[in-house]
LODO-494441 format. One record per residue (C-alpha): y, x, z; residue in one letter; residue number from 1. Coordinates in steps of 0.02 Angstrom, whole numbers. Example, Ala and Ser with C-alpha at 12.3 -4.5 7.8 and 13.67 -1.06 7.14 Angstrom:
// LODO-494441
> yy,xx,zz,residuo,num
> -225,615,390,A,1
> -53,684,357,S,2
// end
This chain:
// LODO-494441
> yy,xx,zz,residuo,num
> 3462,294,-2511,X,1
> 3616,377,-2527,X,2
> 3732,216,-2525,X,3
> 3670,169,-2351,X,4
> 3716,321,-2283,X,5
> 3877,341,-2351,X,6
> 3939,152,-2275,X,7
> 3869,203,-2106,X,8
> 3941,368,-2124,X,9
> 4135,266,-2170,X,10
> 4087,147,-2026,X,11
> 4072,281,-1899,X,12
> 4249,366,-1936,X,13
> 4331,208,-1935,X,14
> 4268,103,-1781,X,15
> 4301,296,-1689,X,16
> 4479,271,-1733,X,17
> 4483,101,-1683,X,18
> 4394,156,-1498,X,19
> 4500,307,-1470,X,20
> 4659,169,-1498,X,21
> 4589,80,-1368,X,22
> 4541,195,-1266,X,23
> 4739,200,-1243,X,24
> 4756,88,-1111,X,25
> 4753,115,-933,X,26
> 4597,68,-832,X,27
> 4715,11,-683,X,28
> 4844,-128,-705,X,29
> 4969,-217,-593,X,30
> 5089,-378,-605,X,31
> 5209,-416,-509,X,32
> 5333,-575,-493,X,33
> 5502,-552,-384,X,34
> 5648,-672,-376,X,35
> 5814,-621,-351,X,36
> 5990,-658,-316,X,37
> 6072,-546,-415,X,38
> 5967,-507,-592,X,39
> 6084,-387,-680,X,40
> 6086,-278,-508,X,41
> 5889,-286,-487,X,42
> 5859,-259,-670,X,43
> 5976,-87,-654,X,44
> 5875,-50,-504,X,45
> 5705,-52,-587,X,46
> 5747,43,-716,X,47
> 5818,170,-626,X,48
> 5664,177,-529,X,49
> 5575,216,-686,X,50
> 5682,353,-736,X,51
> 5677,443,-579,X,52
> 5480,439,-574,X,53
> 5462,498,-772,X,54
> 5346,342,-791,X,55
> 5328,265,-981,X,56
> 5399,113,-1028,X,57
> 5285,16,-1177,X,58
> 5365,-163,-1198,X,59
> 5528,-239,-1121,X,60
> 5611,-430,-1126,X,61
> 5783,-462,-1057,X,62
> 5839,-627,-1081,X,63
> 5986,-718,-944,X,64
> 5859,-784,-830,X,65
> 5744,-636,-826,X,66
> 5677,-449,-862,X,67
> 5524,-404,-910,X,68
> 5463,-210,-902,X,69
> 5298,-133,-941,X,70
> 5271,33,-903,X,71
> 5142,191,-845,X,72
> 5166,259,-686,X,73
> 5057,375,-581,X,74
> 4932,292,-475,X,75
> 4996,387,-318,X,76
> 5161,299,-354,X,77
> 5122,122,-324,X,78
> 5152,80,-141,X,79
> 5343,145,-195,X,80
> 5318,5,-340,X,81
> 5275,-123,-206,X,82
> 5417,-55,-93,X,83
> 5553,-68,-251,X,84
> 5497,-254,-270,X,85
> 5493,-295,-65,X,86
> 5674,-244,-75,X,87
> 5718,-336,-242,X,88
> 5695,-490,-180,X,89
> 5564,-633,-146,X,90
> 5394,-576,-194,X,91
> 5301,-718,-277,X,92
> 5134,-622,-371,X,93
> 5083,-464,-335,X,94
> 4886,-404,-394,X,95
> 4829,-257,-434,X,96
> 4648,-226,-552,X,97
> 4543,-67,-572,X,98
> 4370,-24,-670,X,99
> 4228,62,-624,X,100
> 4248,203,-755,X,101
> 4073,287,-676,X,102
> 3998,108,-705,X,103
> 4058,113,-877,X,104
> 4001,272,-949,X,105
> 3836,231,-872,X,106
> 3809,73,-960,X,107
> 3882,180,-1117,X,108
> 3750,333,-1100,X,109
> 3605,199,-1072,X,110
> 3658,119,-1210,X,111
> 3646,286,-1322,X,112
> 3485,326,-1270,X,113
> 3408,159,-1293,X,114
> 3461,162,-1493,X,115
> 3409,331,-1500,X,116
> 3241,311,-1446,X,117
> 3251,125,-1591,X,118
> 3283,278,-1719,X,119
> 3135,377,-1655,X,120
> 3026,227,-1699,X,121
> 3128,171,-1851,X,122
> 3107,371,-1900,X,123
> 2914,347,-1884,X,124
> 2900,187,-1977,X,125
> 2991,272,-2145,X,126
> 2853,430,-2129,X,127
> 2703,313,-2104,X,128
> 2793,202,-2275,X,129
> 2692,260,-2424,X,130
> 2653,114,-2524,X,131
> 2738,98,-2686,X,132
> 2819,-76,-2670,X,133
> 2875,-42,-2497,X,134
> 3060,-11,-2553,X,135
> 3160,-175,-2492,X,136
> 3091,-123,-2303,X,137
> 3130,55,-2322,X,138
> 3300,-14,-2362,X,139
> 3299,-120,-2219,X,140
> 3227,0,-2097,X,141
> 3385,135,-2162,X,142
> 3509,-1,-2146,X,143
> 3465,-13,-1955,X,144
> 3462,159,-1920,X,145
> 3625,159,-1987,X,146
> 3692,48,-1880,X,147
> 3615,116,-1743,X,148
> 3730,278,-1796,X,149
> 3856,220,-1796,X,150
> 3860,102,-1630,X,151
> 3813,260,-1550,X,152
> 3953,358,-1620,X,153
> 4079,221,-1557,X,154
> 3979,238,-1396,X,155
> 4001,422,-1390,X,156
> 4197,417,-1415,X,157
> 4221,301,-1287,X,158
> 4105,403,-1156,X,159
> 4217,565,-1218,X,160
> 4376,460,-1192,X,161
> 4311,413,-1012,X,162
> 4265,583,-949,X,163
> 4426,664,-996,X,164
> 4534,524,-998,X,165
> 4735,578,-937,X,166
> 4759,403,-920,X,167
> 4639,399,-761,X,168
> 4769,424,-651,X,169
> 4916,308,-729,X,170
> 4930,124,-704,X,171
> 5005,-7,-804,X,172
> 5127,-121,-728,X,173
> 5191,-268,-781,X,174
> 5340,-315,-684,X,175
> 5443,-460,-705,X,176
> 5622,-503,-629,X,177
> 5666,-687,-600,X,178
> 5837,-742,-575,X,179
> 5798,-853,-439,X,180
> 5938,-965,-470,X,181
> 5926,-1017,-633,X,182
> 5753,-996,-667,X,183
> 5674,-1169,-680,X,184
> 5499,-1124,-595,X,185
> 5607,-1103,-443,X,186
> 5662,-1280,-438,X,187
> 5483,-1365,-425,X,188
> 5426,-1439,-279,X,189
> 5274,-1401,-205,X,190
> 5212,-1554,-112,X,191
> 5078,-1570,22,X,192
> 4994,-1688,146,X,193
> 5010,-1610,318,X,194
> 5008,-1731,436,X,195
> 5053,-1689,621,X,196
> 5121,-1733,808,X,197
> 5304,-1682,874,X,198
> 5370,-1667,1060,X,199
> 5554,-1670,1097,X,200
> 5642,-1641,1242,X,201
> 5833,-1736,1251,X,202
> 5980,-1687,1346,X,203
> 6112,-1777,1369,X,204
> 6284,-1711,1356,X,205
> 6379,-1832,1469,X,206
> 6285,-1934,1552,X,207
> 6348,-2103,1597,X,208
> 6299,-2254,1734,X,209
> 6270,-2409,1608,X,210
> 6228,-2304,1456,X,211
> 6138,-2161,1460,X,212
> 6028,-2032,1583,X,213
> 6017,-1864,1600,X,214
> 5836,-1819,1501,X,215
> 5729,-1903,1364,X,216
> 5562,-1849,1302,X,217
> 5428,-1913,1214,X,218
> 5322,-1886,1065,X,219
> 5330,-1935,877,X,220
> 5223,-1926,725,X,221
> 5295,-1793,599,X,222
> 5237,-1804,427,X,223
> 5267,-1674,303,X,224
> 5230,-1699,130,X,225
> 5336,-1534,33,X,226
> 5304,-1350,83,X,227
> 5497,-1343,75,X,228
> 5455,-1408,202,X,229
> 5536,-1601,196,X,230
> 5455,-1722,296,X,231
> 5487,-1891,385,X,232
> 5469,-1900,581,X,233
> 5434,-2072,689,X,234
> 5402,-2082,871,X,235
> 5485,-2161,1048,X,236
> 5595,-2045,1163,X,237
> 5582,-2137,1346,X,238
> 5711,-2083,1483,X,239
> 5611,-1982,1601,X,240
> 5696,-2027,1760,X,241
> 5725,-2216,1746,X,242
> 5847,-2299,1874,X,243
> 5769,-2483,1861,X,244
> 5947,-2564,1955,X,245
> 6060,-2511,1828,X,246
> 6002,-2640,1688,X,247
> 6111,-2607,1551,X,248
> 6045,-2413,1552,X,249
> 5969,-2358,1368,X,250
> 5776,-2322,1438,X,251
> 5707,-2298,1258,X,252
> 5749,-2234,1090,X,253
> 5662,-2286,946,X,254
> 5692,-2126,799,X,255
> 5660,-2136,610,X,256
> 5717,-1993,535,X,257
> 5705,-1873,376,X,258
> 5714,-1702,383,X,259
> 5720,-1562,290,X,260
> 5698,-1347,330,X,261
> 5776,-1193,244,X,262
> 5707,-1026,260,X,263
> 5847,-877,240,X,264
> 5827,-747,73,X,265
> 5835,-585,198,X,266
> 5699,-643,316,X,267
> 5544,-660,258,X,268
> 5574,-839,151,X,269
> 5456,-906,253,X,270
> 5287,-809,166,X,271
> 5276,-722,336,X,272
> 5101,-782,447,X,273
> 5210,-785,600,X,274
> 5381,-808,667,X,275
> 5486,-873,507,X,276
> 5661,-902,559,X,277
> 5727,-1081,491,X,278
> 5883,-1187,480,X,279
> 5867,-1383,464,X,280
> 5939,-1540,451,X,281
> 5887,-1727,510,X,282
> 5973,-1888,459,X,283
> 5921,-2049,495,X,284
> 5966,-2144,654,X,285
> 5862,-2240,810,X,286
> 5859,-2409,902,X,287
> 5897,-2418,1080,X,288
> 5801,-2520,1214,X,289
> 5894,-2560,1375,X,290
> 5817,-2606,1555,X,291
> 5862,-2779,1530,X,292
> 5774,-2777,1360,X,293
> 5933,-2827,1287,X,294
> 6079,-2786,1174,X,295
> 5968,-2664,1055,X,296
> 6072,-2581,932,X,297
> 6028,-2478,787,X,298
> 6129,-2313,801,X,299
> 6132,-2190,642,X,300
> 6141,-1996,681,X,301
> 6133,-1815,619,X,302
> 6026,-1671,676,X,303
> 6072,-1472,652,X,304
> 5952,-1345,674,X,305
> 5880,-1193,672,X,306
> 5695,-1143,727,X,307
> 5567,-1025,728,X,308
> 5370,-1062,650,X,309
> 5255,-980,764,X,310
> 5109,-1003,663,X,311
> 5108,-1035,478,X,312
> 4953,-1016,382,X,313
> 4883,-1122,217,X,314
> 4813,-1264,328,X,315
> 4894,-1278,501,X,316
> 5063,-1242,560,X,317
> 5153,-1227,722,X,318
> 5352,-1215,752,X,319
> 5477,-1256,873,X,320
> 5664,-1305,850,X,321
> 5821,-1331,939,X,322
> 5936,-1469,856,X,323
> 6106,-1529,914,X,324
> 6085,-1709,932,X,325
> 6231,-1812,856,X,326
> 6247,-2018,852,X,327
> 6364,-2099,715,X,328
> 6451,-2207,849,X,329
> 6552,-2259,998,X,330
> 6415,-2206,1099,X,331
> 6415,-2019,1021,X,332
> 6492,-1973,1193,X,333
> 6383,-2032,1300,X,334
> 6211,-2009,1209,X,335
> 6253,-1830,1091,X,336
> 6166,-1663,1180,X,337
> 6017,-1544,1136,X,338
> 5859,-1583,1065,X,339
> 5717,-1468,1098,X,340
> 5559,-1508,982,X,341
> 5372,-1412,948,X,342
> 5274,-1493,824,X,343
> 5089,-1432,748,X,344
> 5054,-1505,561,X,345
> 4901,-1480,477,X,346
> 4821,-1522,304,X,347
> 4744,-1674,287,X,348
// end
């Protein structure tokens, strides 16, 4: 019975090796994703930032487009982690994971008992064994007490390794530096189907008897189909006060335009639920309509902008833009001014 033993007893001292290894790692993780402008500079930062706080670096990757740094660092530390990374850049991943460690050496104890008390019964069985050919299930019932052993054993170091456990209060954090400009992730577009409805507001520069009035307004259907956010816009400008004797003044403009929005690195980058700053473009142009329903031209033009979203969430959002309004033309005099628009999109 002695070779039984002797495995279980090997067993035990080698899976507790194997437990106490693992035992190693944190019970608290983070990861977090930041793009930057300027890698070297960031990468510098971070690792000063570990110095200073005496955390412990286990695994680091530097390549040209990125650094990669895991390290421990005191649980009490990590909203100055988060702060580091709001200030390196663009923020794209940020999570954070903790266990139950009462939970876990719980299960563990309830565990232990429960083969314990198999043992008891196991222990019973081999005492009420007397026949003489009853050796193969002696064997058997040994070889499961055995196991029990040693299961219990592993069980036992990682309860030990739980209750006094110095990595309690660390937290591993795997933090990775993107250099937002050459990093290829950073390229893809994201596209969407967020449909939506546009109001704009015209005026006119200068004015003119025979071309142009003083206001426009109407309403257009804006479709945007990238979160970048590009999108196409269609819809009728009318003039709002219409003088019906002057025949050969433009009453209606008829806009097809694409357009596309840029949010700036040091404001948010347009993550923010409310009031994202924004600079745009439109090109495209519009047909005019004249009182006399004659002489309609096609007249390309140029849109600069700059806006604020109000609202932005993952299915609606709601912005407003000012845009100088610029025709390609001989008319560019006479119909160039301000452009006031507030659109609402939503996914579809």
């Amino acid at each position: 019975m002695s070779s039984p033993i002797t495995k279980s007893l090997a067993l035990i001292f080698l899976v507790g090796i194997i437990f106490t290894a693992k035992a190693q790692e944190a019970p608290s993780n983070k990861t977090i994703q930041v793009y930057v402008s300027k890698l070297d500079e960031s990468s510098s930062k971070l690792n000063l930032f570990i110095k200073r706080n005496k955390a412990l670096i286990s695994n680091t990757d530097y390549s040209t487009t990125r650094y990669y740094c895991e390290f421990f660092i005191d649980l009490n530390l990590l909203s100055s982690v988060d702060s580091l990374a709001n200030k390196l850049g663009y923020i794209t991943q940020n999570t954070f994971n903790t266990e139950n460690i009462q939970q876990k050496v719980k299960e563990r104890e309830n565990k232990i008992e429960k083969l314990k008390f198999e043992n008891k019964i196991y222990t019973n069985q081999l005492k009420d064994t007397l026949l003489p050919n009853s050796n193969r299930n002696t064997e058997s019932i040994y070889n499961k007490i055995s196991h029990n052993l040693s299961t219990i054993a592993n069980l036992e170091v990682e309860v030990n390794q739980y209750n006094k456990n110095v990595y309690d209060s660390l937290c591993s954090v795997k933090f990775t530096i993107n250099d937002e400009l050459s990093t290829p992730n950073n390229s893809r577009v994201s596209f969407v189907n967020m449909p939506g409805i546009e109001y704009g507001l015209l005026k006119i520069e200068n004015p003119t008897t025979g071309i142009s009035s003083s206001l426009y307004q109407g309403l257009s259907v804006k479709y945007m189909f990238t979160r970048g956010k590009s999108y196409f816009n269609l819809g009728v400008y009318k003039v709002l006060e219409n003088n019906l004797s002057d025949t050969s003044l433009i009453n209606e403009l008829f806009l097809i335009n694409f357009g596309q929005d840029f949010y700036p690195r040091n404001f948010g980058r347009g993550k923010r639920k409310y009031l994202n700053l924004y600079t745009g473009y439109q090109v495209g142009g519009f047909i005019t309509n004249q009182n006399n329903n004659k002489n309609s031209v096609f007249v390309p033009n140029v849109n600069l902008s700059i806006g604020i979203e109000f609202l932005k969430t993952k299915n609606i959002l709601i912005d407003n833009k000012v845009s100088y309004f610029l025709p390609l033309n001989e008319m560019n005099r006479n119909l160039r001014g301000i452009l006031y628009q507030a659109s609402f999109n939503f996914v579809f």
